[in-house]
Phi, psi and omega in degrees: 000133188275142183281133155245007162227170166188134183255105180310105175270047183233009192225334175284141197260002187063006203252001161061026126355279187305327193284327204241013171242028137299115211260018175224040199033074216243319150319128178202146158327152155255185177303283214316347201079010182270186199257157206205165165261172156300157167297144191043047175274337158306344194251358185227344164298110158294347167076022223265340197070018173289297213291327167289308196317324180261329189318135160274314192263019186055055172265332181247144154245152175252115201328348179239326195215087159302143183339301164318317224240348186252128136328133196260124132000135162250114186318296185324279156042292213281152184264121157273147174328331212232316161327296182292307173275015171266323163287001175245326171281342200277327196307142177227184173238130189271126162273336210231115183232159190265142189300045209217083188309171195242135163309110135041275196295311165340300223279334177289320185289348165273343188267321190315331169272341163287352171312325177284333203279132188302140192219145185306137181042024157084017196301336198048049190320311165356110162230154174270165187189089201248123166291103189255322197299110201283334180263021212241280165347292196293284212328337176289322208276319157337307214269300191295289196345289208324283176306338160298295182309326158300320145313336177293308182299298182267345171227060181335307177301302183286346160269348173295301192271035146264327195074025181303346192285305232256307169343293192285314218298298177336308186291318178297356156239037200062039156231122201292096182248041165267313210207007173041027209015083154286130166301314199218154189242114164236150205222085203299152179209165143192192181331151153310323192236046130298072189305330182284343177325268249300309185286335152303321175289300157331296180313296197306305173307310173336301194311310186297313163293340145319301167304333179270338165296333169313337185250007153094027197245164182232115217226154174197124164303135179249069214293326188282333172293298165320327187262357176277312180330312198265350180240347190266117182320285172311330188295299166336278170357273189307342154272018227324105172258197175287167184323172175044004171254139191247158170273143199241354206153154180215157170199142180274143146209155184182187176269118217278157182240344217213115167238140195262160206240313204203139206280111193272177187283161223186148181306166166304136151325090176286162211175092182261101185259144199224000000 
């Protein structure tokens, strides 16, 4: 039986922290009073990292992330109420990009923090797919027109109430508003019969648009590209991903040309309180 924790018992403190932030309850006393797995606790651990996460003194390591390997919280660090919410109403979706790729290092450091974004049972489904060739972009971006003009031709009512006509007209005069000549493209995917893709990926991409004015970048979902993704074939091709995978989500990024001032206003709050 594989153990899935283990404890420094010269560092546990006994308060069972761990037993009782186990989300799937899997932790119980051992005879000694330390903390233990359950029997057949190897075959049902999501591998979620809670039972270190919580330990205050580093006493477990957990069979995938010794103690030693997670990074310790800094207190300097922590976000006041009034931080967080000015930065999360201040997010805006950048349309206007500077003729200018995003580092690499940038681009990584972005996925690597989305990596954190909560997913059902820890599946983490998330795979990336990151376009950096800028002419690689338009040419994708082509691609989705293409299929707008086929919509336009066969379902008229659903390209009206898209604005696929204004769309095409714009790209036919050099103006991209598919993809808003974005330098990079990042393109969330997984399994096809992945039920947890879709609100994970999602999720991840949030992170990553969160995340990104911090690195002085700028991001916008990239929504007409996405509804091409799931029905246009050539489009399907042109990202050739591996067998079985599906697109989950798209994001425009790039260094934004356009800074904002002012938080603008939002509907009233709807609210059924019980």
């Amino acid at each position: 039986m594989e153990n899935i924790i283990l404890i420094d018992k010269q560092k546990c403190l006994k308060d069972y922290a761990c037993i009782k932030d186990c989300p799937i309850g899997l932790l119980e006393k051992d005879p000694e009073g330390y903390p233990g797995p359950i029997k057949g606790a190897e075959t049902f651990c999501v591998d979620c990292g809670h039972c270190v996460a919580v330990c205050p003194e580093g006493a477990l390591d957990q069979r995938k992330m010794p103690d030693a390997e997670c990074r310790l919280l800094e207190k300097h660090l922590d976000l006041t109420a009034d931080k967080v919410e000015q930065w999360l109403r201040s997010r805006r979706s950048i349309r206007q990009y500077k003729d200018k790729p995003v580092e690499s290092e940038k681009i990584r450091r972005l996925l690597e923090t989305a990596a954190y974004a909560p997913s059902g049972h820890n599946a983490q489904p998330a795979r990336w797919l990151v376009i950096q060739d800028k002419p690689e972009v338009q040419r994708l971006a082509g691609l989705v027109v293409d299929w707008m003009q086929q919509v336009i031709k066969t379902q008229p009512e659903l390209a009206k109430s898209l604005l696929l006509d204004s769309v095409v007209a714009a790209w036919e005069q050099g103006k991209d508003r598919v993809l808003r000549n974005a330098p990079h493209l990042i393109i969330g995917y997984a399994p096809k019969d992945e039920r947890r893709a879709p609100a994970a990926i999602v999720t991840a991409i949030a992170y990553i648009e969160l995340a990104a004015p911090a690195l002085g970048l700028g991001t916008c979902w990239a929504g007409y590209f996405f509804g091409a993704c799931q029905l246009y074939d050539p489009l399907q091709k042109a990202l050739a991903l591996p067998e079985g995978q599906a697109v989950y989500g798209a994001l425009m990024l790039g260094y934004p040309k356009v800074k904002y001032h002012r938080i603008p206003l939002r509907k009233p709050l709807d609210v059924i309180w019980r």
